[in-house]
ZADRENDREN-260323 format. One record per atom (N, C-alpha, C, CB): residue number from 0; residue in three letters; atom name; x, z negated, y negated. Coordinates in pm, 1 decimal. Glycine has a CB too. Example, Ala and Ser with C-alpha at 12.3 -4.5 7.8 and 13.67 -1.06 7.14 Angstrom:
REM ZADRENDREN-260323
SITE  num  residu  atome      east        up     north
SITE    0     ALA      N    1319.0    -780.0     569.0
SITE    0     ALA     CA    1230.0    -780.0     450.0
SITE    0     ALA      C    1320.0    -780.0     330.0
SITE    0     ALA     CB    1130.8    -904.6     447.3
SITE    1     SER      N    1285.0    -708.0     225.0
SITE    1     SER     CA    1367.0    -714.0     106.0
SITE    1     SER      C    1290.0    -787.0      -3.0
SITE    1     SER     CB    1408.4    -572.5      59.8
***
This chain:
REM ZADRENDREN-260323
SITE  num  residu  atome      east        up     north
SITE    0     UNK      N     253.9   -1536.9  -14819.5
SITE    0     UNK     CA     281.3   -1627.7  -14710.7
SITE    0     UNK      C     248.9   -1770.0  -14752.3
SITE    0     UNK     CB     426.7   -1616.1  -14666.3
SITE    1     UNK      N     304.4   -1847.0  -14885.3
SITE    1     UNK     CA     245.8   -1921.0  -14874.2
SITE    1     UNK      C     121.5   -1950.0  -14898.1
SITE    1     UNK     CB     291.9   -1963.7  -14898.7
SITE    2     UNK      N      41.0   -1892.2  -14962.5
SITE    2     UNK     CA     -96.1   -1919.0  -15026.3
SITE    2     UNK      C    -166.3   -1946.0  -14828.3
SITE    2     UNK     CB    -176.9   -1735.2  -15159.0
SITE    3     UNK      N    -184.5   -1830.7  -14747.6
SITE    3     UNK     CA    -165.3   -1872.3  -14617.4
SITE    3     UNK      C    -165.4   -1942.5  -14569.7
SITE    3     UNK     CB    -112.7   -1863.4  -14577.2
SITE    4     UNK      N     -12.6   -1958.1  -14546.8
SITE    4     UNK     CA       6.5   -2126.4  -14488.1
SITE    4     UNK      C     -83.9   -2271.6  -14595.6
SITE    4     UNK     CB     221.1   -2162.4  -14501.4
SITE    5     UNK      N     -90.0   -2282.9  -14728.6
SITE    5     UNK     CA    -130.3   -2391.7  -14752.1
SITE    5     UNK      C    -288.7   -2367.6  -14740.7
SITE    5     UNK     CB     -71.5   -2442.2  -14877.7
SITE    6     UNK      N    -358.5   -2243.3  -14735.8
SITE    6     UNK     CA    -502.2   -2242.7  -14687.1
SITE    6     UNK      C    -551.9   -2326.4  -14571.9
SITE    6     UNK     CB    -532.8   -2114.8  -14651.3
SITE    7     UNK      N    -433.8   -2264.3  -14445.5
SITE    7     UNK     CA    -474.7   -2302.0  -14316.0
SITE    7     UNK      C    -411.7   -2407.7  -14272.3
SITE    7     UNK     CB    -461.8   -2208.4  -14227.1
SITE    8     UNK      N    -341.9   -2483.7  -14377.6
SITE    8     UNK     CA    -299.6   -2654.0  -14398.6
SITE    8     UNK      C    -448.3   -2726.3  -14448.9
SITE    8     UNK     CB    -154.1   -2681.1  -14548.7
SITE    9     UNK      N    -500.3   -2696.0  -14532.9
SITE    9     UNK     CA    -560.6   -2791.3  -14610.2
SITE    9     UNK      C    -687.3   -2734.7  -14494.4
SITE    9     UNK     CB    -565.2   -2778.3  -14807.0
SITE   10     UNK      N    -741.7   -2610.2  -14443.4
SITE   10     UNK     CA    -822.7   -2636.0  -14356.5
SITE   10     UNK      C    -820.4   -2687.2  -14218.1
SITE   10     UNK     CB    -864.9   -2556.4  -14357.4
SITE   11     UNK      N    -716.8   -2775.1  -14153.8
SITE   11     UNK     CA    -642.0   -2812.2  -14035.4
SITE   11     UNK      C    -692.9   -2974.5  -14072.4
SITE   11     UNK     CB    -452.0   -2764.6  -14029.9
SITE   12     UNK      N    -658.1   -2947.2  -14227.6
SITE   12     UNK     CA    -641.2   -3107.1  -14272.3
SITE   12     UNK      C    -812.6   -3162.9  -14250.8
SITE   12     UNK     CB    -573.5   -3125.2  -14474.5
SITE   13     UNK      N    -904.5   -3088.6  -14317.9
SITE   13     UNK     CA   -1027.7   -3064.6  -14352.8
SITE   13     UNK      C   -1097.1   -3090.3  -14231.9
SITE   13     UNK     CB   -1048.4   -2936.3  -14409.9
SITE   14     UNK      N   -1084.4   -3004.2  -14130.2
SITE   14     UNK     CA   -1123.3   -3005.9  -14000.6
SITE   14     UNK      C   -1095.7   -3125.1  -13936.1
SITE   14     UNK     CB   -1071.0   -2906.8  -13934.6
SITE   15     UNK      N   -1021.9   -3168.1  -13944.2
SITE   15     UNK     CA    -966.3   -3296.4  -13843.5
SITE   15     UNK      C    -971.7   -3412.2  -13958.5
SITE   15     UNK     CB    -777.7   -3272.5  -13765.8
SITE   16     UNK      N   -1052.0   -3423.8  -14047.8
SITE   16     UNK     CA   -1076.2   -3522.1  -14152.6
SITE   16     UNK      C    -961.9   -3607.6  -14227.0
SITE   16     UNK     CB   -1161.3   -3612.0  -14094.2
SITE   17     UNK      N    -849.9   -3542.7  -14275.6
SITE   17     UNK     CA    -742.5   -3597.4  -14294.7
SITE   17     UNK      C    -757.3   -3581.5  -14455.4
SITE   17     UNK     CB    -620.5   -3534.9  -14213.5
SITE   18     UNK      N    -684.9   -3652.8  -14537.7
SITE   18     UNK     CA    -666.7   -3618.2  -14698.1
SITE   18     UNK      C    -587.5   -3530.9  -14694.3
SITE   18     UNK     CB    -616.9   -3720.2  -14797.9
SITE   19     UNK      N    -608.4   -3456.2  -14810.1
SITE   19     UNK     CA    -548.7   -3342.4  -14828.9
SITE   19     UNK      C    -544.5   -3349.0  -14967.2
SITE   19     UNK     CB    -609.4   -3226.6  -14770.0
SITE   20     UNK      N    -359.7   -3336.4  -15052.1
SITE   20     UNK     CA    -312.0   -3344.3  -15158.4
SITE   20     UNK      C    -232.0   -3241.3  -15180.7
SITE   20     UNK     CB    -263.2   -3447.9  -15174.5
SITE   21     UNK      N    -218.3   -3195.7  -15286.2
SITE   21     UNK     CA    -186.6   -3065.0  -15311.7
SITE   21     UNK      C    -125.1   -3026.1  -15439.2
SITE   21     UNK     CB    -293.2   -2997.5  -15297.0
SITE   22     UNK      N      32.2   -3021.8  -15446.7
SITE   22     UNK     CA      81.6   -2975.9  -15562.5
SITE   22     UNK      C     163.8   -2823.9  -15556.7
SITE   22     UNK     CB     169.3   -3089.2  -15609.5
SITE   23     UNK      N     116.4   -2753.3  -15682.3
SITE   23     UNK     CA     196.2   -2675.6  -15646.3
SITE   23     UNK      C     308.6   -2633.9  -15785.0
SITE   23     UNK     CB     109.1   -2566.0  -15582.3
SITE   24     UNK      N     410.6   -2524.7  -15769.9
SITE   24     UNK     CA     510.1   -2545.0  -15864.0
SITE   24     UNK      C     554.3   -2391.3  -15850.2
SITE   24     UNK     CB     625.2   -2671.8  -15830.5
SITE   25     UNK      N     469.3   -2326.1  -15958.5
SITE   25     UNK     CA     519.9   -2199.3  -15981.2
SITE   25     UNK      C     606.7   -2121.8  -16054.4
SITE   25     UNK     CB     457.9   -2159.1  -15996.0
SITE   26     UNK      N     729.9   -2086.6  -16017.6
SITE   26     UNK     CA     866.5   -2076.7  -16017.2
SITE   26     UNK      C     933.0   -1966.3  -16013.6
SITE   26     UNK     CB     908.2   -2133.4  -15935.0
SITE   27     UNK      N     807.3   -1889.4  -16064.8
SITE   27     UNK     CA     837.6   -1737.3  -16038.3
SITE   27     UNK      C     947.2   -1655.5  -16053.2
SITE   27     UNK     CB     769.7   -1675.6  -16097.8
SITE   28     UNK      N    1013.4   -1595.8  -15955.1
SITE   28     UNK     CA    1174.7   -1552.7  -15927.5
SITE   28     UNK      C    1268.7   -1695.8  -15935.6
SITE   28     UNK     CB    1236.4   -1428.2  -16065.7
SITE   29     UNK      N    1244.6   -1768.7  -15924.8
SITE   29     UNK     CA    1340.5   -1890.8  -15988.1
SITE   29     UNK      C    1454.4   -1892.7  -15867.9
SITE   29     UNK     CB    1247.2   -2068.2  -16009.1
SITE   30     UNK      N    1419.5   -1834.2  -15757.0
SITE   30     UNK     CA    1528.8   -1831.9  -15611.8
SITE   30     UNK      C    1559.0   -1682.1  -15591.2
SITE   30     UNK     CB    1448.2   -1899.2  -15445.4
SITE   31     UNK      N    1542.7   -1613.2  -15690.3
SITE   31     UNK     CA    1560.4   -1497.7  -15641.9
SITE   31     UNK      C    1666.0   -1442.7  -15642.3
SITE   31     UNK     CB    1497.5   -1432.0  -15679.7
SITE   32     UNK      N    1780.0   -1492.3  -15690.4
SITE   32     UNK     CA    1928.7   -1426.6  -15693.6
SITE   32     UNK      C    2012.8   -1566.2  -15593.1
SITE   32     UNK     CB    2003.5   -1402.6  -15902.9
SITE   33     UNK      N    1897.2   -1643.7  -15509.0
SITE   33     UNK     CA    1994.9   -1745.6  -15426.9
SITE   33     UNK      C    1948.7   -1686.4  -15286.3
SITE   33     UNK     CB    1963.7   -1937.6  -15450.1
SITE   34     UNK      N    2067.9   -1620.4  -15212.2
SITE   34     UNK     CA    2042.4   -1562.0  -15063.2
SITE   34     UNK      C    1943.8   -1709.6  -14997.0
SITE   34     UNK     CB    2231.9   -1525.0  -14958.9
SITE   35     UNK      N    1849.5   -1630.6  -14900.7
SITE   35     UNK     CA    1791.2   -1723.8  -14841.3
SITE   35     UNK      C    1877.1   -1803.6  -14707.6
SITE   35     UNK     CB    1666.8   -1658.5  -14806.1
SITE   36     UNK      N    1963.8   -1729.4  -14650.7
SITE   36     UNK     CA    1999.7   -1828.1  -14601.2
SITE   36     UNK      C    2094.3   -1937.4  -14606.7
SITE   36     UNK     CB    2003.7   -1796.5  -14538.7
SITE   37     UNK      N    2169.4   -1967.4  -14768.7
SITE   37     UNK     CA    2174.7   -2049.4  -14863.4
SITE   37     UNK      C    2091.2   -2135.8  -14864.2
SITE   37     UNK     CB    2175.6   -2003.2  -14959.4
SITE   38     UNK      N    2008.2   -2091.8  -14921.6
SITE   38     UNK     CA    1873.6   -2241.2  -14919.5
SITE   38     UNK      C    1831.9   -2308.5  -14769.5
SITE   38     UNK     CB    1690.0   -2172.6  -14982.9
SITE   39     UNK      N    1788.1   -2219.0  -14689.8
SITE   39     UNK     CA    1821.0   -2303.0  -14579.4
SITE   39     UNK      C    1883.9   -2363.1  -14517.3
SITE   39     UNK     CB    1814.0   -2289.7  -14531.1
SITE   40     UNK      N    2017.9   -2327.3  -14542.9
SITE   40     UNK     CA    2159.9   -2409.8  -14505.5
SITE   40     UNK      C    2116.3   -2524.9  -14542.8
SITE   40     UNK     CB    2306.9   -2373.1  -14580.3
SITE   41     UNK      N    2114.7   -2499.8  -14710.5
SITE   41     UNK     CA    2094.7   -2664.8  -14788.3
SITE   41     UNK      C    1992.6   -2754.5  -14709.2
SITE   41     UNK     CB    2021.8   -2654.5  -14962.9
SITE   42     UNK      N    1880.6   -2665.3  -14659.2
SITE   42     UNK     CA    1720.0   -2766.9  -14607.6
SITE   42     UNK      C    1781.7   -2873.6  -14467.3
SITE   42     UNK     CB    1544.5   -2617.0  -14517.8
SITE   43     UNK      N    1891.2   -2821.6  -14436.7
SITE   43     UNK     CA    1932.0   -2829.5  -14306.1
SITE   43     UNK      C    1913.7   -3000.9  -14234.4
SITE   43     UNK     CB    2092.3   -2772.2  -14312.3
SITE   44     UNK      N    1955.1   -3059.4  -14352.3
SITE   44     UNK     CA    1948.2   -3183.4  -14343.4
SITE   44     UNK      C    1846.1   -3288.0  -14439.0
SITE   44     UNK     CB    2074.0   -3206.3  -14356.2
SITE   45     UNK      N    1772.3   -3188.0  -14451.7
SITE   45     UNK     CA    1636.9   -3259.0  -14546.7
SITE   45     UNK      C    1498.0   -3195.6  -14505.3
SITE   45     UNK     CB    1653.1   -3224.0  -14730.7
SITE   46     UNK      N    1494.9   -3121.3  -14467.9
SITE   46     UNK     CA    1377.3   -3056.9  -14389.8
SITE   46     UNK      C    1347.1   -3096.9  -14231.1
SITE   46     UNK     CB    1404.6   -2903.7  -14392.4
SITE   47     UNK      N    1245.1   -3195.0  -14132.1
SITE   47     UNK     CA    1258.2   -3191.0  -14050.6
SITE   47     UNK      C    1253.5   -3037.4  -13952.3
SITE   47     UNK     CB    1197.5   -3281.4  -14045.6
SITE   48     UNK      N    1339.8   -3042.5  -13890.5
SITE   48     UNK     CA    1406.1   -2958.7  -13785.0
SITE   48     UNK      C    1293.6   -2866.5  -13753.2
SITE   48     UNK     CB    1463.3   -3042.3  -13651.8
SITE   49     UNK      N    1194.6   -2879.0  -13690.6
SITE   49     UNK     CA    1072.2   -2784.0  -13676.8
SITE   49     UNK      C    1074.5   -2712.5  -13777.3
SITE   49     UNK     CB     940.1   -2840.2  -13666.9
SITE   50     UNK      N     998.8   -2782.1  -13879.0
SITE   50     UNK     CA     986.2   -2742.1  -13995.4
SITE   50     UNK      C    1062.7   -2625.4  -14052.4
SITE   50     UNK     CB    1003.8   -2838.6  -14057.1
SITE   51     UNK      N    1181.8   -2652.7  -14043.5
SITE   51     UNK     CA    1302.9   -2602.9  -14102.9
SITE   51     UNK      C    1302.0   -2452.3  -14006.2
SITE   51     UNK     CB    1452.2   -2723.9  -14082.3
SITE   52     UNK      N    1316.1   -2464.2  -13867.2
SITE   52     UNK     CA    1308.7   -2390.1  -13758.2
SITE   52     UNK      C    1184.9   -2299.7  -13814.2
SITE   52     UNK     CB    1289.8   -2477.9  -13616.6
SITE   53     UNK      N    1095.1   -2303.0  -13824.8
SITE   53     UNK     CA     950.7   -2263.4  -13891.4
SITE   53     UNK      C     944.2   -2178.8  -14022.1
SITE   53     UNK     CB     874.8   -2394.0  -13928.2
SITE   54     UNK      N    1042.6   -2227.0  -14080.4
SITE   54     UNK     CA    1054.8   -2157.6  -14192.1
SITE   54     UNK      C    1167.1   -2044.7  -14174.2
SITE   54     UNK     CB    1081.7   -2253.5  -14302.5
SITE   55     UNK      N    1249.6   -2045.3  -14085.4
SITE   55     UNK     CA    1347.9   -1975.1  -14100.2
SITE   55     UNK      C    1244.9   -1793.2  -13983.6
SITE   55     UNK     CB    1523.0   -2091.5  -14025.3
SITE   56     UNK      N    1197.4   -1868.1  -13918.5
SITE   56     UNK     CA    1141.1   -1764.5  -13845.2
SITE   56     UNK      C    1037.9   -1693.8  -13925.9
SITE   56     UNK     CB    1086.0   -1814.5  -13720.7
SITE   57     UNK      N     936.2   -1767.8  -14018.0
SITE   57     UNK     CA     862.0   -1674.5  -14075.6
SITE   57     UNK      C     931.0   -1590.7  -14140.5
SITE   57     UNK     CB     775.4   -1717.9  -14146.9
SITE   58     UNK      N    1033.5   -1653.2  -14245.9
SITE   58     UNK     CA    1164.4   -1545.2  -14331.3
SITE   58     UNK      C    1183.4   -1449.9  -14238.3
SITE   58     UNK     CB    1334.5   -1615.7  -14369.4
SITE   59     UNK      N    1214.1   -1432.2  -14124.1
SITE   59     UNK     CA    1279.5   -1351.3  -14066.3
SITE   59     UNK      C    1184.1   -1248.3  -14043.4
SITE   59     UNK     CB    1344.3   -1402.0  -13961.5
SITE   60     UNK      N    1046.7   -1270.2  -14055.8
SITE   60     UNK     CA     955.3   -1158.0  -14019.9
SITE   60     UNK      C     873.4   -1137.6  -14145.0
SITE   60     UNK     CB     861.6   -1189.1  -13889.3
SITE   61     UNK      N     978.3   -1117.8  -14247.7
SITE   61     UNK     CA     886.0   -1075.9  -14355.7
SITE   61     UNK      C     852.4    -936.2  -14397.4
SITE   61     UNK     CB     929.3   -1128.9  -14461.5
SITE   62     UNK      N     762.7    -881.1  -14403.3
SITE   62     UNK     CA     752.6    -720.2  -14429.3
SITE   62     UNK      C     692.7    -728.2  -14593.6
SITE   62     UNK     CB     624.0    -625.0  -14298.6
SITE   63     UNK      N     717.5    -585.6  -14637.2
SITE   63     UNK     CA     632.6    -591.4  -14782.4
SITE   63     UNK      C     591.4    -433.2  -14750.7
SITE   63     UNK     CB     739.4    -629.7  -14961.5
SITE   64     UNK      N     472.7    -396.0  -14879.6
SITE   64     UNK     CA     428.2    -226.5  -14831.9
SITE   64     UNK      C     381.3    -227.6  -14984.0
SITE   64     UNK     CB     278.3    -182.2  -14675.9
SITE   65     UNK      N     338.7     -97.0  -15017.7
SITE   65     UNK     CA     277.5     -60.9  -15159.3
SITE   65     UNK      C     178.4      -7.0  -15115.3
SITE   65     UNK     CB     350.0      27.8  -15262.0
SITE   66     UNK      N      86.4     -71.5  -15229.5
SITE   66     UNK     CA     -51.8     -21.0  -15191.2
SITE   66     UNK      C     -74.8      25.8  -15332.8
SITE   66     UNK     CB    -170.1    -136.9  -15123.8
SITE   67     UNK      N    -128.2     199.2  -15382.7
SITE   67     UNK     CA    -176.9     245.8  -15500.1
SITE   67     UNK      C    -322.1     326.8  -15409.3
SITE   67     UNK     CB     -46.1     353.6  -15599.4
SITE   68     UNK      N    -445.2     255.9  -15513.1
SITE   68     UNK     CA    -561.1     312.3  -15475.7
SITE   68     UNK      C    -558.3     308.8  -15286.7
SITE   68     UNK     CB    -565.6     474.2  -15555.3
SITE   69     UNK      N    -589.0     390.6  -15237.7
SITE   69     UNK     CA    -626.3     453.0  -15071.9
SITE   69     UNK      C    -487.5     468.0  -15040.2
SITE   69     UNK     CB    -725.5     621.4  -15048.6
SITE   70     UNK      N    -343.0     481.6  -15111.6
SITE   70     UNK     CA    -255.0     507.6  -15021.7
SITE   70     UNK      C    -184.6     360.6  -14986.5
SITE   70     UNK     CB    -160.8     620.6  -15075.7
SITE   71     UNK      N    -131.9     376.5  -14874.8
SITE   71     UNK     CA     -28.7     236.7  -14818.0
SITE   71     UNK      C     102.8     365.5  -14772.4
SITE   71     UNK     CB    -120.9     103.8  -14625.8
SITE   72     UNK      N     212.6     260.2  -14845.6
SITE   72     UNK     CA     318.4     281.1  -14806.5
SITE   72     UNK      C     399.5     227.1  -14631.6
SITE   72     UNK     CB     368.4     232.8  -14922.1
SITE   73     UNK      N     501.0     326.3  -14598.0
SITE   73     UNK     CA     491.6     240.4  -14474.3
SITE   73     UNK      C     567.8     111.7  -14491.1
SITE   73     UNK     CB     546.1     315.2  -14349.8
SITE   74     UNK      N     566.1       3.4  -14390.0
SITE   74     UNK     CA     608.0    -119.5  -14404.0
SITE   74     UNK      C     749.7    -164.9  -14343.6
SITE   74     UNK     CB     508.2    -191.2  -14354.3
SITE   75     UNK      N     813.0    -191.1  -14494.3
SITE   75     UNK     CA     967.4    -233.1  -14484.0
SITE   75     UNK      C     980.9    -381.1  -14422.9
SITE   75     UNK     CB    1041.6    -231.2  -14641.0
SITE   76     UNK      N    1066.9    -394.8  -14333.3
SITE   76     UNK     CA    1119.5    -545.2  -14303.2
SITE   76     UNK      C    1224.0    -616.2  -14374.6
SITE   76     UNK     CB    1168.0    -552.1  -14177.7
SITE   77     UNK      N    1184.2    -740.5  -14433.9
SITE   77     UNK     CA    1261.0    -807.1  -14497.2
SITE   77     UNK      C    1351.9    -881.2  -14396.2
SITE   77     UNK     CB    1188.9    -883.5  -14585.5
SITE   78     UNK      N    1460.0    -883.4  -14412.5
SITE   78     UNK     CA    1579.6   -1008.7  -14328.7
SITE   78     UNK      C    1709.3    -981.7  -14388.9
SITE   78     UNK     CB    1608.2    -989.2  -14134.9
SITE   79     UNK      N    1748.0   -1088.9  -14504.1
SITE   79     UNK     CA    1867.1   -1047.2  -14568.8
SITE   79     UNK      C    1968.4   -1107.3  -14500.2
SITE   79     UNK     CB    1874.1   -1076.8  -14709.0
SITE   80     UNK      N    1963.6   -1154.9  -14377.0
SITE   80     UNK     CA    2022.1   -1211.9  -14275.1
SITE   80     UNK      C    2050.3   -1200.0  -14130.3
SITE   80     UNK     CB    1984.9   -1283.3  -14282.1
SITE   81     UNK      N    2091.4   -1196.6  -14017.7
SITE   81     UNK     CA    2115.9   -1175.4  -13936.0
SITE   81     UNK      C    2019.2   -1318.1  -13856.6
SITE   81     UNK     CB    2259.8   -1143.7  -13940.9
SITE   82     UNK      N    2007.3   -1350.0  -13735.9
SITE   82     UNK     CA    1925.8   -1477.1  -13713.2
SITE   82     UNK      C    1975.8   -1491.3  -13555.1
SITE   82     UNK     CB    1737.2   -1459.8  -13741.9
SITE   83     UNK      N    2077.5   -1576.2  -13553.5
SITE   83     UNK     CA    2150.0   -1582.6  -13400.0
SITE   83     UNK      C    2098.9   -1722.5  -13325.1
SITE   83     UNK     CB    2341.0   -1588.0  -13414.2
***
């Protein structure tokens, strides 16, 4: 998801002739024992509102699947949360 989203950022940016700066910070598992909707709580008031709104909806439609060789597993939905 994110590799994604910052592709079709920096080509939005690209397209419409804007600078485009780019850090990234790989953190691998570093949130992984903090429930996500914890962290978003926290964004609540530091993330503008869209944004924040934006992020909580992609979370909510996250799927994962296994892929070995030709087979795909079927596809689980991620939501360790309820979303009212």
């Amino acid at each position: 998801m994110a590799a994604a989203l910052t592709r079709d950022s920096i080509d939005y940016c690209m397209n419409n002739k804007y600078p485009v700066y780019v850090c990234a910070f790989d953190a691998e598992a570093a949130f992984d024992g903090i429930p996500h909707a914890i962290m978003f709580s926290k964004a609540i008031d530091v993330v503008p509102e869209l944004c924040w709104r934006i992020l909580i909806f992609w979370d909510s439609k996250l799927v994962v699947y296994r892929k070995w060789e030709e087979n795909v597993s079927e596809v689980v939905q991620i939501c360790p949360y309820p979303l009212h």
